[in-house]
Backbone as CSV, one residue per row, in Angstrom:
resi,resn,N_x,N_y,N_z,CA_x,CA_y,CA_z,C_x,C_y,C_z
1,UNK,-94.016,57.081,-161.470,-93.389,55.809,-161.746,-91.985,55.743,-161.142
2,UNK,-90.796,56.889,-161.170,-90.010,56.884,-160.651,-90.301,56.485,-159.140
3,UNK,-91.018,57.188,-158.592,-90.916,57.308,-157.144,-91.029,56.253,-156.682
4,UNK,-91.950,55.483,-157.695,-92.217,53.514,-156.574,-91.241,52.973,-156.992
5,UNK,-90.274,52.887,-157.949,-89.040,52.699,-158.160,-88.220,52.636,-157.254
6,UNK,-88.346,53.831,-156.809,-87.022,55.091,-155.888,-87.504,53.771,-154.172
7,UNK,-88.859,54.200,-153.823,-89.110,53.530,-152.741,-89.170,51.974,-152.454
8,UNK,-89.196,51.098,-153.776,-88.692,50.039,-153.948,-87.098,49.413,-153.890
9,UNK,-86.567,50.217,-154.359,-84.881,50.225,-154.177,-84.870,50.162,-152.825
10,UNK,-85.003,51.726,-151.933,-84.609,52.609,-150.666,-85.366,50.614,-149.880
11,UNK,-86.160,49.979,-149.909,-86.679,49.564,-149.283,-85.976,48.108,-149.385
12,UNK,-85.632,47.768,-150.812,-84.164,46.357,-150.677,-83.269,46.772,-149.816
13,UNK,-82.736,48.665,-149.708,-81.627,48.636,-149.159,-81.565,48.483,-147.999
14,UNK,-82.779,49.058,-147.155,-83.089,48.758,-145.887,-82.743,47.659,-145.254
15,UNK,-83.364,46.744,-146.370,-83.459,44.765,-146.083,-81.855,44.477,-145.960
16,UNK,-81.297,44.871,-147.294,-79.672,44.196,-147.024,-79.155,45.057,-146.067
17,UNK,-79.493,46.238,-145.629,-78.779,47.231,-144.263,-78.904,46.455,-143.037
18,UNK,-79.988,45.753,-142.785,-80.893,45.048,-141.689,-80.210,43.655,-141.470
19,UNK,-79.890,42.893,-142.754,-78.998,41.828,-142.728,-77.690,41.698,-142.752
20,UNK,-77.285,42.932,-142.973,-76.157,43.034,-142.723,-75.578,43.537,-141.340
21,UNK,-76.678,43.944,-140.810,-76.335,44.304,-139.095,-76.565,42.837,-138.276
22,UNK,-77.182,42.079,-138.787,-77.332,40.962,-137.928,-76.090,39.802,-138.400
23,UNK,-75.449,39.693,-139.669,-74.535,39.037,-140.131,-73.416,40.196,-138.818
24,UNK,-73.272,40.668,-139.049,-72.101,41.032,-137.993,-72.341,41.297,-136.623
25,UNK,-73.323,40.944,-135.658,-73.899,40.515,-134.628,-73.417,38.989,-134.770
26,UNK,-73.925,38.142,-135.529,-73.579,37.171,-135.711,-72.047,36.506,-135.125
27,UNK,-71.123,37.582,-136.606,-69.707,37.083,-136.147,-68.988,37.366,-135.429
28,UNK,-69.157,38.769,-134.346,-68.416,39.278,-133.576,-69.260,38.063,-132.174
29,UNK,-70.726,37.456,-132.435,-70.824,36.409,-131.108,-69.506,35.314,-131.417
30,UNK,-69.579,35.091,-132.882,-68.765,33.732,-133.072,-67.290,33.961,-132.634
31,UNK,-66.550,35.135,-133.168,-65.574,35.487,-132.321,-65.292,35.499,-130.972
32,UNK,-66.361,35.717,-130.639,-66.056,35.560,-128.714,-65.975,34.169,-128.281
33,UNK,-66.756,33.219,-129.091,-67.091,32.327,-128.682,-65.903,31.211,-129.159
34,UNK,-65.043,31.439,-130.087,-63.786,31.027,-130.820,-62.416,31.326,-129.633
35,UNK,-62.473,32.809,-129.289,-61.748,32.682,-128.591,-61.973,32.280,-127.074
36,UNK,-63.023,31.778,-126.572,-63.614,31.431,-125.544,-62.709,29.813,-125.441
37,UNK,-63.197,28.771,-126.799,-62.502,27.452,-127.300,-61.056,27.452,-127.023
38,UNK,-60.633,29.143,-127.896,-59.664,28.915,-127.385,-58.561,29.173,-126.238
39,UNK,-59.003,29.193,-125.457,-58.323,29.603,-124.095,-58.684,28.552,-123.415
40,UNK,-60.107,27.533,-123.411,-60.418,25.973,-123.025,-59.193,25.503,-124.112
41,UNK,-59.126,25.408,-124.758,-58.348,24.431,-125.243,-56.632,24.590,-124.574
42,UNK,-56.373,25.853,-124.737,-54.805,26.100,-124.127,-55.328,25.266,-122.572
43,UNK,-56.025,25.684,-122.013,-55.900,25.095,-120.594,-55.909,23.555,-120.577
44,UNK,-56.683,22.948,-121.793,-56.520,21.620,-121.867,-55.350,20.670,-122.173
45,UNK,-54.532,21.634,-122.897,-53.064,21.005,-123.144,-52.083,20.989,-121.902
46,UNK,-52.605,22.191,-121.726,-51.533,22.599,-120.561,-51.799,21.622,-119.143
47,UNK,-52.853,20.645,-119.060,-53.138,19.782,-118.250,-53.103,18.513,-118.687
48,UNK,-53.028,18.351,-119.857,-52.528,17.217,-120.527,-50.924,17.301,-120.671
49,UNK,-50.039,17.672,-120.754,-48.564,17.964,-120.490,-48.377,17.691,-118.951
50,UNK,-49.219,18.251,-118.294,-49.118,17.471,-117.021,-49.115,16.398,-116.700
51,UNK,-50.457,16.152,-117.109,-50.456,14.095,-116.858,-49.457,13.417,-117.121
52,UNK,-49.280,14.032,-118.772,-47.813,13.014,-119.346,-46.980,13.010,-118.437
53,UNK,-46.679,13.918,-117.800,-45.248,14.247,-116.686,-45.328,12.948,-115.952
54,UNK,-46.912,13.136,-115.473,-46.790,12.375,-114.321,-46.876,11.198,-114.665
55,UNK,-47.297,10.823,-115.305,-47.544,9.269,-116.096,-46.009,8.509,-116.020
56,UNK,-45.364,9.345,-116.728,-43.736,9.260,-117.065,-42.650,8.947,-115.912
57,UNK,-43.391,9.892,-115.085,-42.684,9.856,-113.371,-43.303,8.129,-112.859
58,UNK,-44.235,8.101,-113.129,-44.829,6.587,-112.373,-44.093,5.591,-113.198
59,UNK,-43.853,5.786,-114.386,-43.487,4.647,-115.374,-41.901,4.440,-115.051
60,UNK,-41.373,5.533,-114.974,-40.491,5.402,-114.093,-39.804,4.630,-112.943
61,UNK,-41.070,5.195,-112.200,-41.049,4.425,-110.204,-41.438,3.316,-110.346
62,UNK,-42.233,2.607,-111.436,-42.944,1.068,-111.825,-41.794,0.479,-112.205
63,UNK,-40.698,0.812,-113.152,-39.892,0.149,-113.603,-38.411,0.031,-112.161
64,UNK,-38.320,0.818,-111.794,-37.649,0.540,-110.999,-37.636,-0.232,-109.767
65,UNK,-38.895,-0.564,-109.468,-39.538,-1.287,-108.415,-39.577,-2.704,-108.864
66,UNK,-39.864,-3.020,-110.528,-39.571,-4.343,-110.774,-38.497,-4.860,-110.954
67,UNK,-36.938,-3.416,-111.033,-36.081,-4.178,-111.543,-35.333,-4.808,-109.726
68,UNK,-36.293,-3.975,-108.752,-35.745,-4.348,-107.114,-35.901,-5.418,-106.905
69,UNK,-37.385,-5.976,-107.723,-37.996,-7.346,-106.960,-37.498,-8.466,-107.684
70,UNK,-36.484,-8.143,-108.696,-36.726,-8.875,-109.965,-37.532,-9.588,-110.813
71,UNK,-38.713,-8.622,-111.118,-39.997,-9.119,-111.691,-39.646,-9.335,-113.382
72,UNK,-38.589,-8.374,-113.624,-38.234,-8.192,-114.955,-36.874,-8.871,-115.339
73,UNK,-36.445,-9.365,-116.605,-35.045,-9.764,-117.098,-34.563,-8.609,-117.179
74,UNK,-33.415,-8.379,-116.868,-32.628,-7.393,-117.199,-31.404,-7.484,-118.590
């Protein structure tokens, strides 16, 4: 009676040993894949800070071009 006991236990532990190797398969993919986001994402700011620049530079050269033609009240 012990023994199917004993081999009933040994055999849950297996199961949670087994799920517990795939739970951390799991999160070390999700980790890669987190810091994958995040290094797309740094590159995405860092090209969005750009645009603004340039946006800023045109808004700039736009305003000054209307105040030449006098499109605008000053």
């Amino acid at each position: 009676m012990a023994g199917d006991t004993d081999s009933i236990v040994l055999e849950h532990l297996r199961r949670i040993r087994a799920s517990q190797e795939r739970t951390e398969l799991d999160i070390a993919d999700l980790k890669s894949r987190v810091s994958g986001l995040e290094q797309v994402s740094g590159q995405m700011l860092a090209m969005l800070g750009s645009l603004n620049q340039r946006m800023d530079r045109f808004e700039d050269r736009l305003g000054r071009i209307e105040r030449r033609l006098d499109l605008v009240e000053t």
